[in-house]
C-alpha positions as CSV (number, residue, x, y, z in Angstrom):
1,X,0.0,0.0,0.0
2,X,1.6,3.7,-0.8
3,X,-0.4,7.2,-0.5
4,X,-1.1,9.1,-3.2
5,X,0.8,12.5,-2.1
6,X,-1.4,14.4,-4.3
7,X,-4.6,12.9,-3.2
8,X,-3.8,11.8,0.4
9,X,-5.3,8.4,-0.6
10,X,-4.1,5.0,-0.1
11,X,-3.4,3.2,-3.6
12,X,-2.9,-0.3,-3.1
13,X,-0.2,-2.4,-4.4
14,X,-0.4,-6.8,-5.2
15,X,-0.4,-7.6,-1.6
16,X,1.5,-5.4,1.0
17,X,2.4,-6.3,4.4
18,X,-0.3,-4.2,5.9
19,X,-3.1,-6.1,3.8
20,X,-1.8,-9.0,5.3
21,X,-1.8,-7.8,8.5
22,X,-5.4,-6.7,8.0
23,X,-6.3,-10.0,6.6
24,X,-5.0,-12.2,9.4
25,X,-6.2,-9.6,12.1
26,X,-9.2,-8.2,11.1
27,X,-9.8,-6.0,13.7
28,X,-6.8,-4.3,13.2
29,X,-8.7,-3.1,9.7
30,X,-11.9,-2.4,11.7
31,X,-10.4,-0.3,14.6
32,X,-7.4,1.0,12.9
33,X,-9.2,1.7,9.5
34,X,-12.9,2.1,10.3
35,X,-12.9,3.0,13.8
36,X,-15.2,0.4,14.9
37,X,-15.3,-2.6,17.4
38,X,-16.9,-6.0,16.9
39,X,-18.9,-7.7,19.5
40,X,-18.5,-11.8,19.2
41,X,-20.7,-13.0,17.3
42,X,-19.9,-9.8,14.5
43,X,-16.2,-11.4,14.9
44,X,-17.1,-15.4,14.2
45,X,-18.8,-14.0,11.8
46,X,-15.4,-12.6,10.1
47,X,-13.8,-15.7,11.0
48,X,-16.7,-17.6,8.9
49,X,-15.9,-16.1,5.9
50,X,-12.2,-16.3,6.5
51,X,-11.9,-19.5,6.3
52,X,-15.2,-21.1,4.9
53,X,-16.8,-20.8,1.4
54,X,-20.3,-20.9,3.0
55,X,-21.7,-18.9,5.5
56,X,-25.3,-18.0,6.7
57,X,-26.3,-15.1,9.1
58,X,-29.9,-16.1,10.4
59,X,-30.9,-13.6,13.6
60,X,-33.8,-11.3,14.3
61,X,-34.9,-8.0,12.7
62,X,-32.3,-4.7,13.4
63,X,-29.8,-7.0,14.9
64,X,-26.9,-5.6,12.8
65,X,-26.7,-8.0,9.9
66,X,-26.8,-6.0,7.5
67,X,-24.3,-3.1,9.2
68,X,-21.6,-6.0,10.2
69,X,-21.9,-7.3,6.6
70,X,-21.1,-4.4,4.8
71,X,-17.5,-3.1,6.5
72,X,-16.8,-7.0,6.4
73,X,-17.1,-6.1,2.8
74,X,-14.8,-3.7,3.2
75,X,-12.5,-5.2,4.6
76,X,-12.3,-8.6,2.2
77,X,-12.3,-5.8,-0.8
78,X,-9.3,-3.5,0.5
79,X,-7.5,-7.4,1.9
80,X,-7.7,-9.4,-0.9
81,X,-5.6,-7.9,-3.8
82,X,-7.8,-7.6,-6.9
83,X,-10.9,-8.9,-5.3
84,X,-14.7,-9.0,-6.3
85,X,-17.4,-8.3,-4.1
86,X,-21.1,-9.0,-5.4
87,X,-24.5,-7.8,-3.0
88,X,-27.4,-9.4,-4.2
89,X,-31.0,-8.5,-2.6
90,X,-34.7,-9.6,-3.8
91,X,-35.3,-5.8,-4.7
92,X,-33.1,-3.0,-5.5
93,X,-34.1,-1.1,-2.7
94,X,-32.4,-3.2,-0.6
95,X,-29.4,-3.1,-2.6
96,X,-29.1,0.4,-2.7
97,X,-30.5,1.9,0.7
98,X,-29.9,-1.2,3.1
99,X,-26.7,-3.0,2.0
100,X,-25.1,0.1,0.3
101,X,-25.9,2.8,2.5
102,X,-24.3,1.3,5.1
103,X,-21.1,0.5,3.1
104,X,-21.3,3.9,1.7
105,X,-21.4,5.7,5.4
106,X,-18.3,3.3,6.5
107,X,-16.7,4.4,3.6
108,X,-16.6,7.8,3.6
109,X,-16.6,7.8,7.7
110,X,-13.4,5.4,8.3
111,X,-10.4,7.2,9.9
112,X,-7.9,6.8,7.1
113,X,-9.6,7.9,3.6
114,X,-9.9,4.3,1.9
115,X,-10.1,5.9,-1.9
116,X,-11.3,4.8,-4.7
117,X,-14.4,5.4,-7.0
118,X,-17.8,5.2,-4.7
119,X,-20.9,5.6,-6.5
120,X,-24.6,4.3,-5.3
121,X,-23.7,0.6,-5.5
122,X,-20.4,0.6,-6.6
123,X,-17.0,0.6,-5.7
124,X,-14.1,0.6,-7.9
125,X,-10.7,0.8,-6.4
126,X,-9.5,-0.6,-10.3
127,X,-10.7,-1.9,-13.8
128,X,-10.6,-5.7,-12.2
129,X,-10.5,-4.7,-8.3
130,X,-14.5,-3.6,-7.2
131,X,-17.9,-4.3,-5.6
132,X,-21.2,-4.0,-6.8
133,X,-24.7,-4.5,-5.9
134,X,-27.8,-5.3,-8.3
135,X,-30.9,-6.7,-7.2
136,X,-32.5,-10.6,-8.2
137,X,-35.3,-9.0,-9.6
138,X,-34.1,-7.6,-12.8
139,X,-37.1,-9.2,-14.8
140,X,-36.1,-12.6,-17.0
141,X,-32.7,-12.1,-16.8
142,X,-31.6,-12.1,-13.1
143,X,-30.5,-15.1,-13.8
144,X,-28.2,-13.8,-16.4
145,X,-26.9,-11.3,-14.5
146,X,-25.1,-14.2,-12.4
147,X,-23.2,-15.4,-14.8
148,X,-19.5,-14.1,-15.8
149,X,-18.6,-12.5,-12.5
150,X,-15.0,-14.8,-11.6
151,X,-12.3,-13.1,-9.8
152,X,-9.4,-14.9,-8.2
153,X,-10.7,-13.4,-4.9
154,X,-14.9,-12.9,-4.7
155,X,-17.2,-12.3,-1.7
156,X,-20.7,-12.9,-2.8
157,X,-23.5,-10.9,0.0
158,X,-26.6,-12.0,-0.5
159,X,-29.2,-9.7,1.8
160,X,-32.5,-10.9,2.6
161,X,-31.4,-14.8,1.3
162,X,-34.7,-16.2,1.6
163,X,-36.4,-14.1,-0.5
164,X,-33.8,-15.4,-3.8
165,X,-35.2,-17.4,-6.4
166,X,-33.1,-21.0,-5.8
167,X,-32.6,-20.6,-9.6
168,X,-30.4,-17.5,-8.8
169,X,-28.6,-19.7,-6.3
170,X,-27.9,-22.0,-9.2
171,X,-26.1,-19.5,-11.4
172,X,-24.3,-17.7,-8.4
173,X,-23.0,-21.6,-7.8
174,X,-21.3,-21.2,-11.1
175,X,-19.8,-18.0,-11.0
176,X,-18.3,-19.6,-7.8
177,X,-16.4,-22.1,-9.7
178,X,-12.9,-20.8,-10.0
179,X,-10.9,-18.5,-8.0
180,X,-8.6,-18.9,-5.0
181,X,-10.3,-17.2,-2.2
182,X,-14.6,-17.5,-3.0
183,X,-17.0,-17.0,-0.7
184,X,-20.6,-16.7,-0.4
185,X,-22.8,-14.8,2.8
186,X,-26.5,-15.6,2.9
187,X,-28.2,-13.3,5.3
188,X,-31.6,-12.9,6.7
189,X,-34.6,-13.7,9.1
190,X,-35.2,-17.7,9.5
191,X,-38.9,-17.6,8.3
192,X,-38.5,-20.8,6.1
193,X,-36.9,-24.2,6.6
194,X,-35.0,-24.2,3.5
């Protein structure tokens, strides 16, 4: 990682030592970086997705999924060198003013200015190095709009998991298929069984 002198950003480089660092301790990223603290359960959560290519979040309404979820985003986008990270939600409101809004505010409130190009749901830190969120509900072709994502490194968020089409899950499974670090979040409210 170097800072831009004209900008005051941080650029990032393949992998520096302090990506590392913030990989293997992530909450030197989210105290050092974001100014935040993780309670337990925020922290397996971390853990989870560090070293599992499945994970689930089922709790209660306004227990902080969604808020833990996104600077976890963060921090696997600005850890993993040329990473991909995907939010999926059944509508695009809650892609753009649930998921996103709360990336968005850690963004532009973390202690050291993270840089990059943040737009409304998206965040390009270079041509192959971003996130982006787009709802399931794009008519016919949410389907479609699964397929072609692959990255070496890819987190894919999926909000509100129970409200997906399993035929999205189906085409998510195969943009999964390469890479060396690919993981996907399901998040939500148990109100089915499957």
């Amino acid at each position: 990682m170097t800072t831009n002198e004209t900008t005051n950003k941080l650029t990032f480089d393949e992998t520096t030592e302090l990506q590392r660092k913030w990989h293997d301790t992530p909450e030197t990223f989210f105290e050092g970086i974001l100014g935040i603290q993780f309670w337990d359960k925020q922290r397996e959560i971390v853990e989870s997705i560090k070293h599992h290519r499945r994970t689930t979040i089922r709790s209660c309404n306004s227990a902080g999924k969604t808020w833990s979820i996104a600077r976890i985003a963060l921090w696997f986008l600005f850890t993993y060198s040329h990473s991909l990270v995907i939010n999926t939600a059944p509508t695009h409101r809650q892609v753009e003013n649930q998921f996103w809004r709360n990336l968005r505010r850690a963004h532009k409130t973390a202690k050291i200015r993270l840089g990059g190009k943040l737009l409304k749901t998206a965040l390009s830190i270079d041509e192959d190095w971003f996130a982006l969120g787009f709802s399931t509900k794009d008519g016919d072709g949410a389907m479609e709009s699964f397929q072609g994502w692959h990255a070496k490194n890819m987190l894919v968020i999926i909000d509100e998991a129970s409200g997906v089409h399993p035929k999205i899950f189906e085409a998510i499974e195969g943009a999964m298929a390469g890479g060396a670090t690919v993981r996907l979040v399901l998040i939500g409210n148990p109100t089915r069984n499957t």
